[in-house]
C-alpha positions in Angstrom: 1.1 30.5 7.8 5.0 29.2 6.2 4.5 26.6 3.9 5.7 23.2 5.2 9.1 22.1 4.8 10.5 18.5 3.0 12.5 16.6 5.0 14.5 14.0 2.7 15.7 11.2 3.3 19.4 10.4 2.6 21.3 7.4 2.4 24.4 6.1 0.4 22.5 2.8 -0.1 21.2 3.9 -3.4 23.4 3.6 -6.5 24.3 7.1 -6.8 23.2 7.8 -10.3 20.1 7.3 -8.9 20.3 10.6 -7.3 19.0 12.3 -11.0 15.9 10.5 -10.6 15.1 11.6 -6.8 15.9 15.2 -7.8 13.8 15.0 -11.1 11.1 13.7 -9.0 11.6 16.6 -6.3 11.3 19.2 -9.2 8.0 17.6 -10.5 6.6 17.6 -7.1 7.7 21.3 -6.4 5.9 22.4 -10.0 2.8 21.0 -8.8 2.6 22.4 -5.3 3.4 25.7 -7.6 0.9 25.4 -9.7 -1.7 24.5 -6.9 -2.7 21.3 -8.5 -1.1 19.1 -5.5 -2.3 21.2 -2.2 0.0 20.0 1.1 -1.7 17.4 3.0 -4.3 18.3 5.8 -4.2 14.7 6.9 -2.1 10.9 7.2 -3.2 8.1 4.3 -2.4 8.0 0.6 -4.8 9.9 -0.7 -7.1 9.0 -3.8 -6.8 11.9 -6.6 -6.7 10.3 -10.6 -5.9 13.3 -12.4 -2.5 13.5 -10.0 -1.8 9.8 -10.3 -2.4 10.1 -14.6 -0.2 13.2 -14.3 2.2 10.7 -12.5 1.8 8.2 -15.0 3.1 10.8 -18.1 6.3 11.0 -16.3 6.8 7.4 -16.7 6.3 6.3 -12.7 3.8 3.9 -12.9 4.6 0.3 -14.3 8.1 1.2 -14.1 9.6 -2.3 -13.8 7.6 -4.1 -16.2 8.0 -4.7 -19.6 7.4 -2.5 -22.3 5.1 -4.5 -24.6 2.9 -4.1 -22.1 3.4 -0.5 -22.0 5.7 -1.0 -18.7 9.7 1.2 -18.8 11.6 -1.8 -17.8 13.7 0.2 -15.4 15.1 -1.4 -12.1 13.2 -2.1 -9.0 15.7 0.4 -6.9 13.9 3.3 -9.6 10.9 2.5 -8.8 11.7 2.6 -5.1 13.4 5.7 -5.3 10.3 7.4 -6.9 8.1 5.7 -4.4 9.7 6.8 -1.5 10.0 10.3 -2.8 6.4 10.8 -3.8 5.0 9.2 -0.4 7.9 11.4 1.7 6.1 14.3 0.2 1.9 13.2 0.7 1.3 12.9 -2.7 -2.1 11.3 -3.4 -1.1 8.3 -5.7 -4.1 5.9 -3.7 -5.8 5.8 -7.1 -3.1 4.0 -8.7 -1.1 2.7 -5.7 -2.4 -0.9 -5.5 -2.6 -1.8 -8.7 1.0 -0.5 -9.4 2.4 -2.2 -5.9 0.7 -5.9 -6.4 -2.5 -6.3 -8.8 -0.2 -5.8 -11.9 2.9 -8.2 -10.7 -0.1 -10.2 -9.8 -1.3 -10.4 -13.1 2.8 -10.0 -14.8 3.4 -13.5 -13.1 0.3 -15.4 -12.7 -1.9 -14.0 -15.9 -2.9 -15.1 -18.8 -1.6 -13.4 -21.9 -4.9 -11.9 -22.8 -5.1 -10.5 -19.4 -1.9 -8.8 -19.5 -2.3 -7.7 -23.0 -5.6 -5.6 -21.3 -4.8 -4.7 -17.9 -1.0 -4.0 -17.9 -1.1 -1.1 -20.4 -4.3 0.4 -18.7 -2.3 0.3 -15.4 0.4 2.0 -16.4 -1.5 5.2 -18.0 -3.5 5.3 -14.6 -6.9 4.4 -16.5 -8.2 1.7 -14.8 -7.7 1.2 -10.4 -7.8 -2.5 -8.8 -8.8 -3.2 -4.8 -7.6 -6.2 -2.9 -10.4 -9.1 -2.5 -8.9 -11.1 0.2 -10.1 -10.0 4.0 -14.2 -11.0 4.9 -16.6 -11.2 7.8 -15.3 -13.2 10.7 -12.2 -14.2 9.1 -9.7 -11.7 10.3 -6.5 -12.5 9.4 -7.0 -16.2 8.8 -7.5 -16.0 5.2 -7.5 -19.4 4.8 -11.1 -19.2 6.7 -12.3 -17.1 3.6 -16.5 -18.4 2.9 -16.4 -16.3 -0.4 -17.4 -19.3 -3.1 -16.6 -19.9 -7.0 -19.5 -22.7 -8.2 -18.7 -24.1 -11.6 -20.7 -23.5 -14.7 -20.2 -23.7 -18.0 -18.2 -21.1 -19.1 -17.0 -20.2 -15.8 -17.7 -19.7 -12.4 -20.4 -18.1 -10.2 -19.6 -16.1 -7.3 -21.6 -15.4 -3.9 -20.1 -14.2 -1.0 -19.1 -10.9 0.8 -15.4 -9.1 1.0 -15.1 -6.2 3.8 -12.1 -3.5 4.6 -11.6 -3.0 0.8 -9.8 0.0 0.8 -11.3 2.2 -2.3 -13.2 -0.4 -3.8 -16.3 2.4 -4.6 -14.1 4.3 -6.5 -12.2 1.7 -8.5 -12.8 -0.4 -11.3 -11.6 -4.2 -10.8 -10.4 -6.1 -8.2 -8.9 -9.2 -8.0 -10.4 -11.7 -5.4 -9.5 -14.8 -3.9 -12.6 -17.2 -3.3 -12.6 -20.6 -2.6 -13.3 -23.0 -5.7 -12.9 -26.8 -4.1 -13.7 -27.5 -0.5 -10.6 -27.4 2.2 -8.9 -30.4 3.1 -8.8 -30.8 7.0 -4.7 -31.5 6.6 -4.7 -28.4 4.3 -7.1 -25.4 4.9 -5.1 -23.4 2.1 -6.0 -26.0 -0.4 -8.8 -25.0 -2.8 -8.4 -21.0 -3.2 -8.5 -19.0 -6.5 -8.0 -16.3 -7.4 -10.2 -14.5 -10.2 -10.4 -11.0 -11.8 -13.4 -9.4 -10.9 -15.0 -5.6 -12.4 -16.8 -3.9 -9.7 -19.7 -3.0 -12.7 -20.6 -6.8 -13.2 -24.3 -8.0 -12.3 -24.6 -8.9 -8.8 -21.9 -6.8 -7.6 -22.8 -4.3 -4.6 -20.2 -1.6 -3.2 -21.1 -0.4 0.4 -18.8 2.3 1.6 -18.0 2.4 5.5 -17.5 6.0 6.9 -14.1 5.1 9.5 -13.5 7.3 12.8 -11.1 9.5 10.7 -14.3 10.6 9.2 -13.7 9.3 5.4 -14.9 6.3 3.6 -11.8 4.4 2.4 -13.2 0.6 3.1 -15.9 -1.1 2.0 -18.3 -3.7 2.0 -18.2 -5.6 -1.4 -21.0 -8.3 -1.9 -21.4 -10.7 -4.7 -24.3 -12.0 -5.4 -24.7 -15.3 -8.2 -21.6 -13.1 -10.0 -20.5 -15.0 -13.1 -17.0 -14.6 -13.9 -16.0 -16.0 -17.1 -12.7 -18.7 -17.3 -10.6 -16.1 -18.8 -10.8 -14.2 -15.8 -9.1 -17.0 -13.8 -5.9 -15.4 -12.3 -2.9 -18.4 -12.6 -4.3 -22.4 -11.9 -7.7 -22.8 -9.9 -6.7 -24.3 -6.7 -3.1 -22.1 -6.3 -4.8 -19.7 -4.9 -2.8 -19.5 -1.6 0.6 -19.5 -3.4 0.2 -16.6 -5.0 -1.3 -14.4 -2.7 1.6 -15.5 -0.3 3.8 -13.9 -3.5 1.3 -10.7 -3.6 1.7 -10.2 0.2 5.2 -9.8 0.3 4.6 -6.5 -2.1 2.1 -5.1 -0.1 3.9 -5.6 3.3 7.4 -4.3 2.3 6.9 -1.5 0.8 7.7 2.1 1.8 4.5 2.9 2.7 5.0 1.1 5.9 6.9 3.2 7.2 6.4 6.8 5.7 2.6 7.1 6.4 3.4 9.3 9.2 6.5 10.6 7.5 4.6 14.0 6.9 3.8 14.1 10.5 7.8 14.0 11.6 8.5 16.8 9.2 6.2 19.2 10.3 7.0 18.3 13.7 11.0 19.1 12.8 9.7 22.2 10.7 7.8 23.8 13.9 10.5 23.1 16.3 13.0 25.6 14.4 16.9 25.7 13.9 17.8 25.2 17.9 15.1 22.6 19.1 15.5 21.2 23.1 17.8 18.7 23.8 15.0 16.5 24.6 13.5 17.2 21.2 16.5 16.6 19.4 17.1 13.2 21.4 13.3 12.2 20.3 13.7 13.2 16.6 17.1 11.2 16.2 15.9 8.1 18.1 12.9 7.6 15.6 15.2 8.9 12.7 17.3 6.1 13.7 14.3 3.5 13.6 14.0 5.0 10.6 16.2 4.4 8.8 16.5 0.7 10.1 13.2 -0.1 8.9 14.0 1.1 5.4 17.4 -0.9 5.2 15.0 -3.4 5.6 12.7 -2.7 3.1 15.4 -1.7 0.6 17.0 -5.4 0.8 13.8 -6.7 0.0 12.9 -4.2 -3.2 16.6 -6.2 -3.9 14.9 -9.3 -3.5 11.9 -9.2 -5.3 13.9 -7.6 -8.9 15.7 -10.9 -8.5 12.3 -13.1 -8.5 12.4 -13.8 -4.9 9.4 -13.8 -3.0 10.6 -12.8 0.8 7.7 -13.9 2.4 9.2 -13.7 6.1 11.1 -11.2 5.3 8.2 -8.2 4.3 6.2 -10.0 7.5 9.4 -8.6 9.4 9.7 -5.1 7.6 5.9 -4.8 7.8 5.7 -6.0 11.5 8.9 -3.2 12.5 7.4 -0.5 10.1 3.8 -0.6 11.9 5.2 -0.4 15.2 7.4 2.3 14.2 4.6 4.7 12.6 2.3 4.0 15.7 5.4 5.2 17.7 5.7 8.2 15.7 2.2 9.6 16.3 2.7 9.0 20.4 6.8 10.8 20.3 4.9 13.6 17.7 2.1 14.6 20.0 4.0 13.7 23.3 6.4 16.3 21.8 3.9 18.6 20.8 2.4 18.9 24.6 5.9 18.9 25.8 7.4 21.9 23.8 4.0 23.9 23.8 3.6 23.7 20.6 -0.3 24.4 20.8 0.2 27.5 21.7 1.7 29.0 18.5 -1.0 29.3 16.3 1.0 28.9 13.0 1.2 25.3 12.9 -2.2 24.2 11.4 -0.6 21.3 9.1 0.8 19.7 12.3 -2.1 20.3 14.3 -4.6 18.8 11.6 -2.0 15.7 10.4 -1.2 14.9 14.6 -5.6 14.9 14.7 -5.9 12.6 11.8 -2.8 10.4 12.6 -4.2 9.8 16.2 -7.5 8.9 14.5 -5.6 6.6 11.9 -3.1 5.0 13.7 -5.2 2.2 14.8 -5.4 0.8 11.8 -1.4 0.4 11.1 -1.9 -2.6 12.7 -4.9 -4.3 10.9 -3.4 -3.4 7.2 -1.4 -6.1 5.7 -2.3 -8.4 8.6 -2.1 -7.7 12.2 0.9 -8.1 14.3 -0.1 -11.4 15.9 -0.5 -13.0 12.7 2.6 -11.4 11.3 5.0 -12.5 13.7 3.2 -16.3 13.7 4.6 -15.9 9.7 8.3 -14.6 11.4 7.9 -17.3 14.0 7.1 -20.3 11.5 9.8 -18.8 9.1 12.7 -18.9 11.6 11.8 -22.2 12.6 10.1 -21.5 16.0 6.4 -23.2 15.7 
């Protein structure tokens, strides 16, 4: 069986010295696949492996924006893009540091305390320590602002009862930072109220319940909290504000790369077992989603822009987001259409597309549940251009 081949992606809306950085990134990718620490994925989703993602950190690719002091490289937002795009083009595993480099550390750069940043940040950045997002529960769906989770005053802090669900990797990390509900809603102003709070996965009264998905693996989870105490220093920005700044931490989750080169891996094997002289038809497919493509990360590359200049391009990533999960669910139905068309099947040395098409079929799904679904989304898009 030939060992899958990288398709790169190319365009001249980099800075060009940038280039340096994608091939150095390239080369440490290729030495790994050498040395058989980073086998080729078998399946779609990022992948949870800590020894790759500390192996990642020694090169300087997590924290890569933030300051130094707290152990960040202070290099530019279009770096950091650039490395992201490279290692996720290529299936790397980088799940065990992925969230907590893409939003629980600006999280905690913009909104934390001092103290908080002096003991998270540089823990982050050498891949030590892995946060989960505490924001989706039971029977809220995407109406966060529905959230039942509760923070009761106490002296010293707050106790916490109530249950978060589809908390990707939260039995294999260490913290997660949760948004509860601290004062009751006003009827004019159902957002009012929220906080969010920094909570360790070890504390008393926390229980992890993994939930085995139809792809077979147990990525989400059932986090309950039972009289948790969390302590006033691990108040994330101003009880009450709550809303604000996850609005700010959903525009990193929803305009990254990663919506949109999940199924990445899947296009590339499909180009690698079509060969040098593929159909016409095939060639038609394969440049009408490269073209999507490449849209959807013009998108996504405006808004990297955005956010190194402080923005926070709320409707914006609900528009890159919305595109790039309607683009990767389109992917998996041109790949396996494709597949069926050009008999594919029947040459038996394409086991890495067979077994990424099975778990991208399985997986796709959930594109449109991660980082809110696509109603919600384009109610945000609607609101934002004016429209309701």
């Amino acid at each position: 069986m030939s060992s899958p081949t990288s398709l790169h992606l190319e365009l001249p809306a980099l800075p060009g010295e940038l280039q340096g950085l994608r091939q150095e990134v390239r080369r440490f990718v290729a030495a790994e696949r050498a040395s058989g620490l980073l086998p080729y994925p078998d399946k779609i989703g990022l992948g949870f492996a800590p020894d790759v993602s500390r192996r990642i950190a020694a090169q300087g690719w997590i924290g890569m924006t933030w300051p130094k002091r707290y152990g960040g490289h202070e290099r530019s937002a279009l770096e950091r893009y650039v490395v992201t795009e490279e290692l996720l083009a290529a299936g790397v595993p980088v799940g065990a540091h992925w969230i907590s480099d893409r939003q629980s550390g600006p999280v905690l750069l913009k909104f934390g305390t001092e103290a908080q940043k002096q003991e998270w940040l540089p823990k982050i950045v050498r891949a030590e320590v892995a946060f989960c997002i505490g924001m989706s529960e039971p029977d809220s769906g995407s109406d966060l602002a529905s959230l039942r989770t509760s923070g009761t005053r106490e002296e010293g802090g707050w106790r916490v009862n109530g249950t978060k669900l589809w908390t990707t990797n939260a039995h294999r990390v260490h913290c997660m930072i949760a948004l509860i509900r601290t004062a009751k809603a006003d009827e004019k102003n159902r957002q009012a109220g929220l906080t969010q709070v920094l909570i360790p996965l070890d504390s008393p009264g926390v229980t992890v319940r993994p939930i085995k998905s139809m792809v077979g693996v147990e990525d989400f989870n059932e986090v309950n909290f039972d009289h948790v105490f969390v302590p006033d220093s691990h108040v994330v920005g101003e009880p009450g504000n709550g809303w604000n700044q996850v609005s700010a931490e959903l525009a990193y989750e929803r305009s990254g790369p990663e919506r949109w080169l999940s199924t990445f891996r899947l296009l590339a094997e499909l180009v690698q077992a079509l060969g040098p002289k593929p159909s016409d038809a095939a060639r038609v497919e394969v440049g009408r989603l490269l073209g999507q493509l490449m849209a959807v990360r013009q998108i996504s590359l405006s808004i990297a822009s955005m956010l190194e200049r402080g923005k926070t391009p709320t409707l914006e990533a609900s528009i890159a987001k919305d595109l790039g999960t309607r683009l990767e669910q389109e992917m998996v139905r041109a790949v396996r259409n494709l597949v069926q068309q050009e008999d594919l099947w029947l040459r038996g040395e394409h086991a890495h597309l067979r077994s990424l098409l099975a778990s991208a079929q399985r997986y796709a799904p959930a594109f449109t549940i991660r980082g809110g679904t696509g109603e919600i989304l384009r109610g945000v898009i609607a609101r934002g251009l004016g429209l309701r």
